[in-house]
C-alpha positions in Angstrom: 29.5 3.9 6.2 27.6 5.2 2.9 28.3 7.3 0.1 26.8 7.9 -3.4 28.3 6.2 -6.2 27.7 5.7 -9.7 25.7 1.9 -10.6 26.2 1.0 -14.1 22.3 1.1 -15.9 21.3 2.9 -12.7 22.9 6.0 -12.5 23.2 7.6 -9.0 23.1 5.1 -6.0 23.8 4.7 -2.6 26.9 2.0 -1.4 28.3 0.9 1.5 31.9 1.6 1.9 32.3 -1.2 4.8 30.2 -4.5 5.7 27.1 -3.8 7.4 24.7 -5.3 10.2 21.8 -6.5 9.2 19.5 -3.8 12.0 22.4 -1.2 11.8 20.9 2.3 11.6 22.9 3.6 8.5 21.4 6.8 8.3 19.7 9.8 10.5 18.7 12.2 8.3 16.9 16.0 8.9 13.6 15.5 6.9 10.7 18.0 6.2 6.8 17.4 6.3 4.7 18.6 3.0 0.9 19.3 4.2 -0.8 17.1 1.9 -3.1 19.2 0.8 -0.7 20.6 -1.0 0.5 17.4 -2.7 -1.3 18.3 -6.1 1.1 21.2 -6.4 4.0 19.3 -5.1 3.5 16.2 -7.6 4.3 18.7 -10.4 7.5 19.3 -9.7 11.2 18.0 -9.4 10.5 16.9 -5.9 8.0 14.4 -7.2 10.4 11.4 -7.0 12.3 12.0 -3.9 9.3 12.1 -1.4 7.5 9.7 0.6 4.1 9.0 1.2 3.6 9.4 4.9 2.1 5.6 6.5 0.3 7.6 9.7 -1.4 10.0 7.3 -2.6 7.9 4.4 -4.6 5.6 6.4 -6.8 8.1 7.5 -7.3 10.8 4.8 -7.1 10.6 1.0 -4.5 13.7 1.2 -1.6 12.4 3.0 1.1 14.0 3.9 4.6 13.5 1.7 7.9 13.7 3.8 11.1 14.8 2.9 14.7 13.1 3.6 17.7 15.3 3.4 20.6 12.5 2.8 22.2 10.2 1.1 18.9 8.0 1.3 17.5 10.0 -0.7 19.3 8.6 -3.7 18.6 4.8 -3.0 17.6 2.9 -5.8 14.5 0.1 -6.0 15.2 -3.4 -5.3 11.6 -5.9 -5.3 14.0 -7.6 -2.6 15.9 -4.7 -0.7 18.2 -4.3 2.2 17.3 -1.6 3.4 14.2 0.6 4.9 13.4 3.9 5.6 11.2 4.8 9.2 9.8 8.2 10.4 10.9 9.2 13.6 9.8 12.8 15.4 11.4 14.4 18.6 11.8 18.0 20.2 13.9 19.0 17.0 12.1 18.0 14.0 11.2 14.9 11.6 14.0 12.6 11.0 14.6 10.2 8.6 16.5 6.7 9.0 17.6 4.4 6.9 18.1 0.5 8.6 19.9 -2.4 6.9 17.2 -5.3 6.9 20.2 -7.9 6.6 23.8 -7.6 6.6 25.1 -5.6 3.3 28.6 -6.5 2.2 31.2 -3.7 1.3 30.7 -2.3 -2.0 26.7 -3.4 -2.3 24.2 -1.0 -3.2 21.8 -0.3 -0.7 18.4 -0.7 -1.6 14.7 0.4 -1.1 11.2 -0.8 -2.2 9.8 1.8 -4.1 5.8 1.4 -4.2 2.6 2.8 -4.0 1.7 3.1 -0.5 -1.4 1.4 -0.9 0.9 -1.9 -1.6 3.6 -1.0 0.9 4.3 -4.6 3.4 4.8 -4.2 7.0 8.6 -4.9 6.2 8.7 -1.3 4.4 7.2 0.4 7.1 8.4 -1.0 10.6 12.0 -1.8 11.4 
């Protein structure tokens, strides 16, 4: 359904190899929870741009949590109008990650996210 392709001015990106449902999960994928107390330390290195602030812990305390995504998500480029969202789901086996198509994405079209400061994040980026 996805795979990572090369976007001209972008660099890495994620496409979809066949049209796609607008509500279609696209992606489950194993993610990992940082304690964000730790974030100082974590915001100095190369993981700095691939996690995510986590929505259930930054309402309540100034050191939220940053979660982790290991897939293809991961290398989703911004788009101010994207078609695509990332939700946090937990079970008996661990944190998962999944990506959902907001609309329906044709084949060939990069699959986007809104990249933001949690502080500005709208309900659309958080809730599918």
């Amino acid at each position: 359904m996805l795979r990572v392709a090369a976007f001209s001015g972008k660099g890495r990106g994620v496409e979809a190899i066949r049209p796609i449902v607008g509500g279609t999960l696209m992606e489950r994928a194993p993610g990992l929870r940082l304690p964000g107390d730790q974030r100082h330390l974590i915001d100095r290195t190369a993981l700095f741009p691939y996690y995510f602030a986590d929505p259930s812990t930054f309402a309540v305390q100034e050191t939220y949590d940053c979660l982790l995504a290991f897939g293809c998500l991961t290398c989703c480029n911004h788009a101010d109008d994207p078609n695509a969202a990332v939700s946090w789901k937990e079970d008996g086996i661990g944190l998962w990650a999944e990506l959902h198509a907001l609309r329906d994405i044709a084949a060939a079209e990069e699959v986007t996210l809104r990249y933001t400061n949690i502080a500005e994040y709208r309900a659309a980026d958080l809730i599918i």
